[in-house]
PASEBA-1860 file (N, C-alpha, C; in nm, 3 decimals):
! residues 92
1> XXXXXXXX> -5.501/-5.338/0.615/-5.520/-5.246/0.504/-5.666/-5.251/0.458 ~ -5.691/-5.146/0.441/-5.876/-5.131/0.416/-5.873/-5.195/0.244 ~ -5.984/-5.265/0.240/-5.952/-5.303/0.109/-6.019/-5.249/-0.009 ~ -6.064/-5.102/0.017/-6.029/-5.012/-0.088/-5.915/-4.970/-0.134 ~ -5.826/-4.968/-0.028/-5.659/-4.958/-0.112/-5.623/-5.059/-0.150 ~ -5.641/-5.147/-0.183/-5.575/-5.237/-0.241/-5.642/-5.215/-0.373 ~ -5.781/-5.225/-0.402/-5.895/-5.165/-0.498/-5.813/-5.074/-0.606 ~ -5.801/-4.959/-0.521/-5.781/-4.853/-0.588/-5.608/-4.886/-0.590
9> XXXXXXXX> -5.514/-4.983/-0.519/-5.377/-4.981/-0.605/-5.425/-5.050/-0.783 ~ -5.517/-5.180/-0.744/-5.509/-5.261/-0.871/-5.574/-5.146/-0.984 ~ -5.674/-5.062/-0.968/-5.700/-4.988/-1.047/-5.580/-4.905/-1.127 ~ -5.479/-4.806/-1.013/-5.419/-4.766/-1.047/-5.320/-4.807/-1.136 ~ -5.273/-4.944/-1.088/-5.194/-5.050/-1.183/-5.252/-5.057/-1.304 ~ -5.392/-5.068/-1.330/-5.469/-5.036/-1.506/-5.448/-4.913/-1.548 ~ -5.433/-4.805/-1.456/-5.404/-4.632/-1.546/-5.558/-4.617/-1.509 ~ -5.628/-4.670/-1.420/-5.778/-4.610/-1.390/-5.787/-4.542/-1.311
17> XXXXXXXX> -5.730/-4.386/-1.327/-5.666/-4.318/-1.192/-5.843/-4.273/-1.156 ~ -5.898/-4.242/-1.214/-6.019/-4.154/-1.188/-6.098/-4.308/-1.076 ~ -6.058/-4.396/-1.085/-6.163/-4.525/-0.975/-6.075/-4.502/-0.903 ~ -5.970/-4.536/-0.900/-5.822/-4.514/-0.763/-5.885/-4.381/-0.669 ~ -5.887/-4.266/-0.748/-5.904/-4.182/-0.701/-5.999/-4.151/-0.565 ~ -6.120/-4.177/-0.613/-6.253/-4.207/-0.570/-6.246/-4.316/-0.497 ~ -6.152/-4.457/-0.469/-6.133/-4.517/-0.392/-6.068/-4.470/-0.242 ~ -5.970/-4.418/-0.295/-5.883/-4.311/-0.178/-5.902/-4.234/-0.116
25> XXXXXXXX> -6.031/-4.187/-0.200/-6.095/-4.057/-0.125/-6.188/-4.081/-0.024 ~ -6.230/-4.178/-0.052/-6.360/-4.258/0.066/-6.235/-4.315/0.162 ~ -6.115/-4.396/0.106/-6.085/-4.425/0.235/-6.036/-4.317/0.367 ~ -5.964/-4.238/0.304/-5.940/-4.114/0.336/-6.010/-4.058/0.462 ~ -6.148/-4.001/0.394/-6.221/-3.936/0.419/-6.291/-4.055/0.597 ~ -6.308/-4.168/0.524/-6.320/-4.282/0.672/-6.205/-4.258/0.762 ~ -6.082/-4.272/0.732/-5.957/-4.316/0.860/-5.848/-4.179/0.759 ~ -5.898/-4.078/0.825/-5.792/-3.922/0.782/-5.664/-3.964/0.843
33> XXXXXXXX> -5.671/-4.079/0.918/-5.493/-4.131/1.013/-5.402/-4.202/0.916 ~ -5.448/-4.236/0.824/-5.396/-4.324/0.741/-5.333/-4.259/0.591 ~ -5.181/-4.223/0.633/-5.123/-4.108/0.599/-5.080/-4.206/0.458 ~ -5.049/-4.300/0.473/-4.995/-4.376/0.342/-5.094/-4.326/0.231 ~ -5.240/-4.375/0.283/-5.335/-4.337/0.162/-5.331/-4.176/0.106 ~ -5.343/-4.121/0.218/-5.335/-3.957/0.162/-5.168/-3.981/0.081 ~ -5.135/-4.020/0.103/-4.939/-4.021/-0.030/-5.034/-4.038/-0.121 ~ -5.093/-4.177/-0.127/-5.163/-4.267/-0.264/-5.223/-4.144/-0.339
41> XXXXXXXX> -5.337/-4.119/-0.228/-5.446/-4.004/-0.314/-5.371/-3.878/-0.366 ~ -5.229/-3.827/-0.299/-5.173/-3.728/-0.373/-5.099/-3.794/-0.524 ~ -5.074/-3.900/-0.508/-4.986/-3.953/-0.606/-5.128/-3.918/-0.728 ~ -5.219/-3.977/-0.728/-5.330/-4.014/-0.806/-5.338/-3.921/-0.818 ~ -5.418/-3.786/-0.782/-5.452/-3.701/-0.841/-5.347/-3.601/-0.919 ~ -5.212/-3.608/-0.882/-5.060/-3.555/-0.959/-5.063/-3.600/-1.072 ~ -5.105/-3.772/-1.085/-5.124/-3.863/-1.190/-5.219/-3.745/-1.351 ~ -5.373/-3.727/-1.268/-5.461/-3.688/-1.317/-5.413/-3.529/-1.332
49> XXXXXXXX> -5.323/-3.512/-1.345/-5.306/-3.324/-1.329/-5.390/-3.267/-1.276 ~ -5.415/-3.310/-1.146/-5.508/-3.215/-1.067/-5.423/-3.193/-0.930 ~ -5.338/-3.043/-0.954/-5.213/-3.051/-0.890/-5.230/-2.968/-0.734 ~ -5.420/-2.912/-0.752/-5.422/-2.828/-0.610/-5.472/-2.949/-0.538 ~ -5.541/-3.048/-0.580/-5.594/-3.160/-0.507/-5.506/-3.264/-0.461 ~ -5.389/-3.269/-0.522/-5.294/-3.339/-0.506/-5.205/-3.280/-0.384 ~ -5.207/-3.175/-0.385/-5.168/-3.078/-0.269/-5.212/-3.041/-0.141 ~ -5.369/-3.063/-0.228/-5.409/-3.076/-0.058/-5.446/-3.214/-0.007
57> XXXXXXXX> -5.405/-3.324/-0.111/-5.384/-3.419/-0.024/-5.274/-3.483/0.079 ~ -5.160/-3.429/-0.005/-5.007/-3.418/0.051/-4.999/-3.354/0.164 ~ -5.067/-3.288/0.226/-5.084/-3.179/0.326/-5.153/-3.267/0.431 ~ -5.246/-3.352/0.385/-5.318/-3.444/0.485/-5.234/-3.563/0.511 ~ -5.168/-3.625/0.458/-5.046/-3.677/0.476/-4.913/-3.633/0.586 ~ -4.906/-3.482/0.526/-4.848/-3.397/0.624/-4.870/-3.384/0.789 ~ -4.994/-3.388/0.759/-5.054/-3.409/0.926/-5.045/-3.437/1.011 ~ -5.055/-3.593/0.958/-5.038/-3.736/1.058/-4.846/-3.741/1.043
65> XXXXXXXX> -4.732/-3.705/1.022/-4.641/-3.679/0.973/-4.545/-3.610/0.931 ~ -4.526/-3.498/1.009/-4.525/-3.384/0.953/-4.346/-3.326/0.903 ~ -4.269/-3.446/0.920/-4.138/-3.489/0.893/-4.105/-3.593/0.770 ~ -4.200/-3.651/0.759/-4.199/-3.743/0.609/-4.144/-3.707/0.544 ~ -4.009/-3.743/0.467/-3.922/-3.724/0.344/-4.020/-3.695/0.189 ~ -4.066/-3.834/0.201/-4.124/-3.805/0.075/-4.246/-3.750/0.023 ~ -4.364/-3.749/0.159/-4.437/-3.655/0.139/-4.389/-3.459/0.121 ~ -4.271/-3.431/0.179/-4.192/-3.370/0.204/-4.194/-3.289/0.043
73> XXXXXXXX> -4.097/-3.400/0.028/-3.999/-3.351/-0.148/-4.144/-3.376/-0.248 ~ -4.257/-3.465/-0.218/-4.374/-3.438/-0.332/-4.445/-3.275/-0.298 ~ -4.424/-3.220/-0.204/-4.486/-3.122/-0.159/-4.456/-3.033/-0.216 ~ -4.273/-3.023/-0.209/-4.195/-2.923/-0.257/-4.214/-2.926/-0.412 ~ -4.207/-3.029/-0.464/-4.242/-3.042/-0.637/-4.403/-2.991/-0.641 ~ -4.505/-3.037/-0.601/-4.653/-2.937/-0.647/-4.596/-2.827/-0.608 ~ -4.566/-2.755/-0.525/-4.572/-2.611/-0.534/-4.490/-2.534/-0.638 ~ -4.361/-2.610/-0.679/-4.278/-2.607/-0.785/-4.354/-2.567/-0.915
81> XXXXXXXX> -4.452/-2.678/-0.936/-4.557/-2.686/-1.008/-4.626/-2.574/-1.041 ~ -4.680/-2.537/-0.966/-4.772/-2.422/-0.913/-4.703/-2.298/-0.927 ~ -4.608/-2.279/-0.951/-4.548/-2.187/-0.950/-4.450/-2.111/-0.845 ~ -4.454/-2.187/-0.714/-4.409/-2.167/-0.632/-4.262/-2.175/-0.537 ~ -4.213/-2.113/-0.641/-4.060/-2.174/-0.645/-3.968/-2.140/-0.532 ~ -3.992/-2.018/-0.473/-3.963/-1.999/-0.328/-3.999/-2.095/-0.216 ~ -4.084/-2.082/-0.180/-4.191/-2.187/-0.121/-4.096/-2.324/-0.119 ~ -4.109/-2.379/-0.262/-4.079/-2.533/-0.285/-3.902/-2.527/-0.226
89> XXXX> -3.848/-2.368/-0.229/-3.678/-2.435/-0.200/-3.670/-2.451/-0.041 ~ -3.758/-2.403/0.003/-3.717/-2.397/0.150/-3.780/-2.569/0.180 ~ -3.855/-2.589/0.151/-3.875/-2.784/0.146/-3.761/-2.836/0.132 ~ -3.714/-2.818/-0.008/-3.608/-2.898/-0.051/-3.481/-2.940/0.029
END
């Protein structure tokens, strides 16, 4: 485990979503294979109500994964979000 995620879990564990964030995003952005973190970074930015970023991190998650349950059902809830309620039932 890169040990920015661990970084950015203990942050997140304080409610310091905005360092988590920015942790995740570098790891991310280094190893795009590492689908757990893209969950993390969608979780975090959902956290931060930043629900298109959260979406398109869920999507990068999606990627590497593209059957994942729970990236899946978080997917279907942002678009829910978003307004997208068609969209989100065919996820569900």
């Amino acid at each position: 485990t890169d040990p920015r995620e661990l970084e950015a879990d203990r942050a997140a564990g304080k409610r310091n979503f905005a360092a988590a964030e920015r942790l995740l995003s570098s790891v991310v952005a280094d190893a795009p294979h590492n689908g757990g973190a893209w969950f993390k970074l969608a979780s975090i930015r959902r956290a931060l109500d930043d629900i298109t970023g959260a979406l398109d991190a869920i999507t990068g998650a999606l990627r590497i994964d593209p059957l994942a349950f729970l990236p899946l059902l978080m997917k279907a809830s942002l678009l829910e979000q978003l307004g997208e309620a068609d969209t989100a039932a065919e996820l569900y």
